[in-house]
C-alpha positions, -999 to 999 in steps of 0.1 A, spaced: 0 0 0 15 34 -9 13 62 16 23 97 18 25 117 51 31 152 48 52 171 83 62 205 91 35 226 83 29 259 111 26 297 112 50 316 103 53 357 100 62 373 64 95 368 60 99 336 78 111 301 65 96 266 71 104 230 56 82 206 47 86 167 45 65 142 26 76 102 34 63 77 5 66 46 14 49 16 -3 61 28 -37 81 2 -54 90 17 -88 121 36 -91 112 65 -112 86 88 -107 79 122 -101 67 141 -67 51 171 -67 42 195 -43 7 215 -46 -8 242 -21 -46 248 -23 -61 283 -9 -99 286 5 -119 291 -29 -90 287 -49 -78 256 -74 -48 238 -64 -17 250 -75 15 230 -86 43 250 -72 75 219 -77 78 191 -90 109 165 -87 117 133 -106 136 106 -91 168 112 -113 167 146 -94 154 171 -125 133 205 -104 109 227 -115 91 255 -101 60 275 -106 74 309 -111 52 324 -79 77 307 -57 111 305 -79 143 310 -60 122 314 -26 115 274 -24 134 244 -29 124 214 -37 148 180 -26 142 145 -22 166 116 -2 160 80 -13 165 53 11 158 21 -2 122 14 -6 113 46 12 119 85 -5 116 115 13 109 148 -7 118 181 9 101 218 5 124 242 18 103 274 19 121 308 24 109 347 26 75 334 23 44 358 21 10 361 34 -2 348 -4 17 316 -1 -9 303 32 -26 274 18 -27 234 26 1 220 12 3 183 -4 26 163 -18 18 141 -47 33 111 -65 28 107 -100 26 70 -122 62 54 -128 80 61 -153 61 97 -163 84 125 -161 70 151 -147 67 175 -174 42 150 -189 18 161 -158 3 189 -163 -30 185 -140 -34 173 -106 -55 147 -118 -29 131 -133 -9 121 -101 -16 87 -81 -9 93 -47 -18 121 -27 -9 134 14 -34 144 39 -23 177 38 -3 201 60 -12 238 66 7 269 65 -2 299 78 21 335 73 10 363 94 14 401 82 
């Protein structure tokens, strides 16, 4: 059974950092990418990075060079990494981490639809 369990979620004030951590376990193909996604009250949710298992990044431009996106594989269980910097009070949403089908890279996914597995969810909040 593949899970996903998102950590590290908070508040933070403007300006603040926070790292997130997303443990798949369960997953028993070696290539496949992760995403993360945040989703705002009344808004659609957003891809913001995305990482393949052969390490390739991308970002969505609202967070480029503020957030980086990492991932440590250890056997049969992969850990990806948000590392959030000089965050705003526009990036407080639920964040998720998402695992797409093997063997898709992940400029192939262009919806969120399109990914398997899916966290519970963590929240951050930025204060003003």
């Amino acid at each position: 059974q593949v899970q996903l369990q998102e950590s590290g979620g908070g508040s933070v004030q403007s300006g603040g950092s926070l790292r997130l951590s997303c443990k798949i376990s369960g997953y028993s193909y070696s290539s496949y990418c992760m995403g993360w996604f945040r989703q705002a009250p009344g808004k659609e949710r957003e891809e913001i990075a995305t990482i393949f298992t052969d390490g390739q990044t991308s970002y969505a431009d609202s967070v480029k060079g503020r957030f980086t996106i990492s991932q440590y594989n250890a056997g049969n269980m992969n850990t990806v990494y948000l590392q959030m910097s000089s965050l705003k009070p526009e990036d407080a949403a639920m964040y998720y981490c998402a695992a797409g089908p093997p063997w898709n890279a992940c400029y192939t996914l262009q919806y969120p639809d399109q990914y398997n597995y899916w966290g519970q969810g963590t929240q951050v909040t930025v204060s003003s």
